[in-house]
C-alpha positions in Angstrom: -25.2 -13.7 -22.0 -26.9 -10.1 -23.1 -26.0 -7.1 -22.9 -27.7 -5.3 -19.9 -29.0 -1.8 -20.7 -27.8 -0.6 -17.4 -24.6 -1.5 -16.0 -25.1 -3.6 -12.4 -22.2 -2.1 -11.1 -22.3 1.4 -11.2 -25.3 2.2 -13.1 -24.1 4.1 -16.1 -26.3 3.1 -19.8 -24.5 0.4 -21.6 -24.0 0.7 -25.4 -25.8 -2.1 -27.0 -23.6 -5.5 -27.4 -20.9 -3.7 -25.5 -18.2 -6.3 -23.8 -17.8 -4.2 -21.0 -18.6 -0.8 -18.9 -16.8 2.1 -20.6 -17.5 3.7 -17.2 -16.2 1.5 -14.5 -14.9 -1.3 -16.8 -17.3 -4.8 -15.6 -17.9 -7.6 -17.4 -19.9 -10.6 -17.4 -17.0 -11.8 -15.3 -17.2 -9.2 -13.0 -20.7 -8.7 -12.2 -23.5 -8.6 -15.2 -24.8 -12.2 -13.9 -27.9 -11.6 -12.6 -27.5 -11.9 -9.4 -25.3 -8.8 -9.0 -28.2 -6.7 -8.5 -28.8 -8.6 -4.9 -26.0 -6.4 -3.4 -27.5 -3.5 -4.4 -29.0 -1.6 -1.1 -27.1 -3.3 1.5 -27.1 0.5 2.9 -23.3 0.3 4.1 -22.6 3.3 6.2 -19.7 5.5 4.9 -17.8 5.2 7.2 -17.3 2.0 5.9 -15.7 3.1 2.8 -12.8 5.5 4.7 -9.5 4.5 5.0 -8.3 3.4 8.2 -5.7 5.8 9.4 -1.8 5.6 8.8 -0.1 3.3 11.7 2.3 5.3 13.3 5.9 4.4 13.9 8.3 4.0 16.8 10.9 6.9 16.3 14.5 4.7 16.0 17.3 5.7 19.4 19.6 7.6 17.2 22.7 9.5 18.5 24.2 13.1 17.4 23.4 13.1 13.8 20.8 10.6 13.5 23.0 8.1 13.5 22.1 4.6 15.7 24.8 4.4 18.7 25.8 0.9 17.0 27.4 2.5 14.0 29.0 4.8 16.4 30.7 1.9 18.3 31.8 0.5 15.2 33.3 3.4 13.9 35.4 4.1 17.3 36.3 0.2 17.3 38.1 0.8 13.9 39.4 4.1 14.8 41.2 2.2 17.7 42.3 -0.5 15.4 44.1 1.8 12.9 45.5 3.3 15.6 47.0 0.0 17.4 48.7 -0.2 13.5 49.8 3.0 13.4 51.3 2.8 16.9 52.4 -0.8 17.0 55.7 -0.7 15.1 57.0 2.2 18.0 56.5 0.4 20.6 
């Protein structure tokens, strides 16, 4: 397949025999068949071309320090462990 002298895809000039756009980077893989140029003036609207905006998250149940209220159950569960170990042999 030749060369085209303008590239289908974004319009730059092509150098002659060149393998692919030095501006946007197509190739005949890519879009120089000719039947590329039938997308051309489909008119989107821009809109179409923004990004869609950040989902927003759920802020987490946390208790004093940010920390989620099952950590702090753990940690008093092995407080009250060590203690029972520490106390056990006096009783």
């Amino acid at each position: 397949m030749r060369t085209p002298s303008e590239c289908p895809v974004c319009g730059e000039d092509l150098p002659p025999k060149a393998r692919s756009c030095p501006h946007c980077g197509a190739d005949e893989r890519t879009g120089w068949d000719e039947d590329a140029s039938r997308y051309d003036g489909v008119d989107l609207p821009d809109s179409a071309f923004e990004d869609a905006p950040a989902p927003t998250r759920r802020p987490r149940r946390s208790g004093p320090g940010g920390i989620h209220p099952f950590w702090w159950l753990v940690a008093l569960g092995l407080a009250l462990l060590f203690l029972w170990g520490l106390l056990a042999p006096l009783i």
